[in-house]
N, C-alpha and C positions, 0 to 999 in steps of 0.2 A: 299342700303346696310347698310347706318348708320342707317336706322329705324331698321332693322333687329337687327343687333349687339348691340343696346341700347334695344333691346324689348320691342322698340316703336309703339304698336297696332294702336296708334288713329292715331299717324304720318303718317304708312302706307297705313293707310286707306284712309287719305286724300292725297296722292299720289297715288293713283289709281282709275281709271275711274270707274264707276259705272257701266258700262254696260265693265267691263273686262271678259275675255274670255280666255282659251286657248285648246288646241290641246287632252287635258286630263278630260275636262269638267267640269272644277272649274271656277266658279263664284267670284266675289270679295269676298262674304262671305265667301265661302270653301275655298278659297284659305289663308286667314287671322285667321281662325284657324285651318288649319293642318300647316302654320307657325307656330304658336306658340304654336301647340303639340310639335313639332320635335325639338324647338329650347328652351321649357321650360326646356328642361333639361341637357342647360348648367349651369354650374356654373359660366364657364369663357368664353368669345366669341368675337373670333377676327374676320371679311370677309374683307380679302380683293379683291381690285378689280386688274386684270393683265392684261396688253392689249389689252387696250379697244381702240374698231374703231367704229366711230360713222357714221350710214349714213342718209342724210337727204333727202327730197323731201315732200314740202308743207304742213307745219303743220305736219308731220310725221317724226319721226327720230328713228330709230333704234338701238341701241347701243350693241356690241359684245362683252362680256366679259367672258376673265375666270376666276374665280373664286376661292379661296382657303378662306376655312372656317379650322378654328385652334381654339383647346380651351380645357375645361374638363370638364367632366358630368359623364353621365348615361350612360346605352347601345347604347341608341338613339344616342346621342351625337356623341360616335364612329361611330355610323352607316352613319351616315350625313358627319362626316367628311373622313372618307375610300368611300364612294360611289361618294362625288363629287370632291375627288384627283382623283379617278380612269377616269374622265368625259375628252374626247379628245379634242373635240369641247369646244367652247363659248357657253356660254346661251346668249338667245337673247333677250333684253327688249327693246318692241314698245312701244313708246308714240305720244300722240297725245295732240298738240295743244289745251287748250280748251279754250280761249279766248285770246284778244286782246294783254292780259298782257303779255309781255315777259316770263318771269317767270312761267306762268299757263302752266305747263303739267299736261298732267296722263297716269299714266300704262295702254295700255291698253290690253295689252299679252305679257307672257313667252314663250321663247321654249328653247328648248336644244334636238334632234336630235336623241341621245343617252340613254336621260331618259324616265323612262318606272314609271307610276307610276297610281298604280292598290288601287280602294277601297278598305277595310278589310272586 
């Protein structure tokens, strides 16, 4: 979420697995720039994160959060921030272990239950 809220690309990237996937059919690539369509057009941009439960089982951990995106921009902007107050559920972000290092995770899917999101 700090990569997000700083519009931090390379950051993101490098927290996210290469063979990432989710439920909507974005790839690491697609998914890294329709982030940073939707989010170029803050001016100002807070995410924070709201109780979050973490769950783990071997090199997997899943973490449930919901989310509030606050700030000013463009149309988009509003649109991002009205569509994910409206959101009931947590988004869900799986990581996986990718080596020995403590520290070494990666993204390697999104979900949220609730969101519906369609190519143009």
């Amino acid at each position: 979420m700090d990569a997000v809220e700083n519009k931090d690309w390379r950051k993101m990237a490098g927290l996210m697995a290469d063979d990432y996937s989710d439920r909507w059919g974005h790839d690491k690539a697609t998914i890294i720039d329709h982030t940073k369509q939707a989010f170029a057009q803050f001016f100002i941009l807070t995410v924070e994160s709201l109780e979050l439960h973490v769950e783990e089982a071997d090199a997997i951990d899943t973490a449930r959060v919901h989310v509030a995106i606050k700030g000013r921009g463009g149309p988009l902007a509003d649109f991002v921030m009205s569509r994910v107050a409206e959101l009931k559920e947590p988004l869900s972000f799986t990581w996986r272990q990718a080596s020995w290092k403590p520290w070494d995770w990666k993204l390697v899917r999104v979900d949220q239950p609730e969101l519906e999101i369609t190519e143009y």
